[in-house]
C-alpha positions as CSV (number, residue, x, y, z in Angstrom):
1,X,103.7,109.2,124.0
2,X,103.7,106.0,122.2
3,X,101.7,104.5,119.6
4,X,101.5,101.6,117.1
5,X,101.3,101.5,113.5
6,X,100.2,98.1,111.5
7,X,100.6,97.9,107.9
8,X,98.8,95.4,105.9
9,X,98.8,94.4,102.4
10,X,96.1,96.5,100.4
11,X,92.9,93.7,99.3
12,X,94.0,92.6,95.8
13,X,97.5,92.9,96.0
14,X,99.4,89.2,95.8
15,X,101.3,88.4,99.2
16,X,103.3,85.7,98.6
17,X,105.0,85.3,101.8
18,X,101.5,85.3,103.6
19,X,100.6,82.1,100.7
20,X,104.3,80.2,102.0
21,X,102.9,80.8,105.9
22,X,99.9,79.4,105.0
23,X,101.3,76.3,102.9
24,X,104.0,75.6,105.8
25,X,100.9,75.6,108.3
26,X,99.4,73.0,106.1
27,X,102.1,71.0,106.4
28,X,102.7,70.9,110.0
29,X,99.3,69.6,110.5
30,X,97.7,72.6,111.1
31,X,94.3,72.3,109.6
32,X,91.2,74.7,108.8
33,X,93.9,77.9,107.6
34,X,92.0,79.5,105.0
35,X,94.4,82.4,104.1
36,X,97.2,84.1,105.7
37,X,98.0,87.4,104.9
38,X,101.4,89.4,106.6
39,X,102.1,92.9,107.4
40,X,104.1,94.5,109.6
41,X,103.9,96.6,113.1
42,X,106.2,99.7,114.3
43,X,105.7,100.6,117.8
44,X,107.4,104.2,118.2
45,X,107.5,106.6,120.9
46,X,107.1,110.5,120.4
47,X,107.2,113.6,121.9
48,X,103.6,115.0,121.7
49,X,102.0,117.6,123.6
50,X,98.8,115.6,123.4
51,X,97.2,112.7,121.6
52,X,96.0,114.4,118.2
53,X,99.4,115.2,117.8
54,X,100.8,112.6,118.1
55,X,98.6,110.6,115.9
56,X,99.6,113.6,113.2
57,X,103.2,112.7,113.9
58,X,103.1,109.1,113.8
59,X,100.0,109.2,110.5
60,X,103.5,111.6,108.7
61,X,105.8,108.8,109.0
62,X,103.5,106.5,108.1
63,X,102.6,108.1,104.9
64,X,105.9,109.1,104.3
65,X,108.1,106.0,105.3
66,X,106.5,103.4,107.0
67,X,104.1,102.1,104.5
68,X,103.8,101.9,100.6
69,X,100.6,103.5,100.5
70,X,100.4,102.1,96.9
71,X,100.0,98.7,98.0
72,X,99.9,98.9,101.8
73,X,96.9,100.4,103.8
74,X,97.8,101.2,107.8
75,X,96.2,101.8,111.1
76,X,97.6,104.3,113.4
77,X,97.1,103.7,117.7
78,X,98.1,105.9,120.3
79,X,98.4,103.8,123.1
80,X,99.2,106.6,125.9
């Protein structure tokens, strides 16, 4: 089964390299860029017997490697 994980920057927390994106944007041209913020997205395939358990799998890593869930939030799909 495979399914995608996408880990942001907690609200609050500084992301400099989203502030650099958005200053480089400026100075191509690119006009009306408010904010920019980065993350990061892991699409992984495991062997699930079904879609709940999968999501448990994939949620495990998440917490456990994936994501600093200090600073970082994520968002867990099973795509199928």
């Amino acid at each position: 089964m495979k399914a995608r994980v996408t880990v942001t920057l907690k609200t609050g927390i500084l992301d400099p390299q989203g502030k650099a994106i958005e200053g480089a944007l400026t100075s191509l041209g690119i006009g009306g860029v408010a904010s920019v913020r980065q993350g990061k997205v892991f699409d992984i395939e495991v062997a699930a017997a079904d879609r709940a358990q999968a999501e448990a799998l994939v949620k495990d890593a998440a917490e456990k490697l994936l994501a600093n869930t200090v600073i970082e939030n994520y968002r867990v799909e099973v795509l199928g």
